[in-house]
N, C-alpha and C positions, 0 to 999 in steps of 0.2 A: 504494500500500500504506500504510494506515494507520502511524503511529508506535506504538512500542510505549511504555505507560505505565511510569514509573520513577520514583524519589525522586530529589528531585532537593535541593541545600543552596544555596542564596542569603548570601553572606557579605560583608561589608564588608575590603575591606584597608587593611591601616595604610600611612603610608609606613614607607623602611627606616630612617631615625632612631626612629622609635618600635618599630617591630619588635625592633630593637637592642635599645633600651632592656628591654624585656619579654622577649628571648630570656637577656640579664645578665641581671636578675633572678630567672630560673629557675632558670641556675646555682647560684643560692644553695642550691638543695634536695640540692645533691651529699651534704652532710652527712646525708643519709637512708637514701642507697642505694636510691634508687627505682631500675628500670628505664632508661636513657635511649628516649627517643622522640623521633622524629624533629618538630620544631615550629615551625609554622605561624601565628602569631600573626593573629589576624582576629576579627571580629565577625558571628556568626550574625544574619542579618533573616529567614530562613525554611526550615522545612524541607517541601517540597511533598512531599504525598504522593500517588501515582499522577499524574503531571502529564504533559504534550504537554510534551517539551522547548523545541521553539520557541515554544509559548507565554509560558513562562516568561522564554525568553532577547530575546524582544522585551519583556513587559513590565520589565526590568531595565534594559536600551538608553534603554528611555524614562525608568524611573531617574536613568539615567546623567546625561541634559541638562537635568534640572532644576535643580540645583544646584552649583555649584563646591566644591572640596575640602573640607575642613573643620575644624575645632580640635576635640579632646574633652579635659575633665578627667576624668584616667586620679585617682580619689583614694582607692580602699578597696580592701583584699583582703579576699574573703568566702568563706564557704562557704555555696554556692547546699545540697549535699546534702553528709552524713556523707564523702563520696569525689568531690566536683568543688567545687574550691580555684578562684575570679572571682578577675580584677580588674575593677571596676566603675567608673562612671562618672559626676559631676556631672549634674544632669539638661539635657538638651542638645533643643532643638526642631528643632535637621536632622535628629539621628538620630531623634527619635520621626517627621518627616515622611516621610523616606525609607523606615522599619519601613511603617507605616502605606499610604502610596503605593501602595510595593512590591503589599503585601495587596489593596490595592483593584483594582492590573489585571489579578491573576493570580488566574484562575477557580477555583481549585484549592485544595482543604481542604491547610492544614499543622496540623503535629502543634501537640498542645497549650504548648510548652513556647515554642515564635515564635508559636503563633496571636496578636493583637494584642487579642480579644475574650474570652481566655480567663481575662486577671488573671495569667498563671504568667511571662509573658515578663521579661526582666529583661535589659538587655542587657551585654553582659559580654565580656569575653578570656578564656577559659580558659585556666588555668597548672598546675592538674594535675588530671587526672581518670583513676580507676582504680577500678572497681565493687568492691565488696567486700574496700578495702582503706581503713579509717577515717584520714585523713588531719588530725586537727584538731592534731596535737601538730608537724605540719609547717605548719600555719595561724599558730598563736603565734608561729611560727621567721620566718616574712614579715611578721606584723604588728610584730615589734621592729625589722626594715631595711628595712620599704617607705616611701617618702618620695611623696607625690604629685609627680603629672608630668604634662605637655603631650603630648598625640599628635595625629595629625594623620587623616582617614579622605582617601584618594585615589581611589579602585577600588570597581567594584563586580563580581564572580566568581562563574559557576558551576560549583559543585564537585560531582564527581560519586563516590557511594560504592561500590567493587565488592566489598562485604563484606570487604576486606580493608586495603583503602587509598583517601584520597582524590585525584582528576585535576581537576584546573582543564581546564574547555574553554570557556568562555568570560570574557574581561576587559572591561570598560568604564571608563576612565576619568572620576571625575566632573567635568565640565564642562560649565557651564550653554550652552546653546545654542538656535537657534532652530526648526532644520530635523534 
């Protein structure tokens, strides 16, 4: 029986010193009175849309043993749109190879905002995102205490969305290897 087609999300993980780091600095938005949400600190490489799961999660595997862990400068917070608040990143050649890679062994259109050919990709940690609620005067409140910092990429995850919530079902630790 065929697999059924799904979306599927391609995500990089931090380790938990950087995760840390970026779950405190969220805190600091208590002063808003946002919502809390439950948070995940990771980096989007793709969002497949209509994909063969196990296509996807072999080519990630193979991901996985190209390269060893890796350093990122974590150095700006941005606002990608009016309501999704980045932290952004020095420009980095593992992450563009790994983005990149990724794209080239997985057969499968993603949307435009990972595509790698589209110009809109920008890789980032999201720190706050909420559609139709203008966040820029919580923007100002992070650019007066964000301090750049070291993070580290370990993992590479895929997440899977059931309209309501996202499930990890597959992990890859990145370590370069031969077989």
């Amino acid at each position: 029986m065929a697999e059924k087609l799904r979306d599927y999300f391609v995500i990089l993980v931090l380790d938990d010193i950087t995760s840390l780091k970026v779950r405190t600095l969220k805190l600091t938005d208590k002063d808003f009175k946002v919502p809390y949400r439950n948070f995940y600190p990771h980096i989007n490489l793709g969002r497949f849309l209509e994909a063969e799961k196990s296509v996807v999660v072999k080519a990630m595997k193979k991901v996985s043993k190209l390269l060893n862990s890796f350093e990122i400068d974590i150095n700006n917070v941005e606002m990608l749109t009016e309501y999704l608040m980045v932290l952004t990143f020095a420009d980095n050649e593992k992450l563009k190879f790994v983005h990149r890679k990724l794209h080239d062994l997985v057969p499968y259109k993603s949307d435009e905002w990972t595509n790698p050919d589209s110009g809109k990709y920008v890789p980032h940690i999201s720190i706050y995102y909420n559609p139709g609620e203008d966040v820029r005067e919580m923007h100002k409140h992070y650019l007066n205490i964000f301090k750049p910092f070291k993070g580290r990429v370990v993992a590479i995850e895929l997440s899977e969305y059931d309209g309501q919530s996202f499930r990890v079902s597959h992990r890859y630790e990145l370590k370069k290897r031969l077989f």
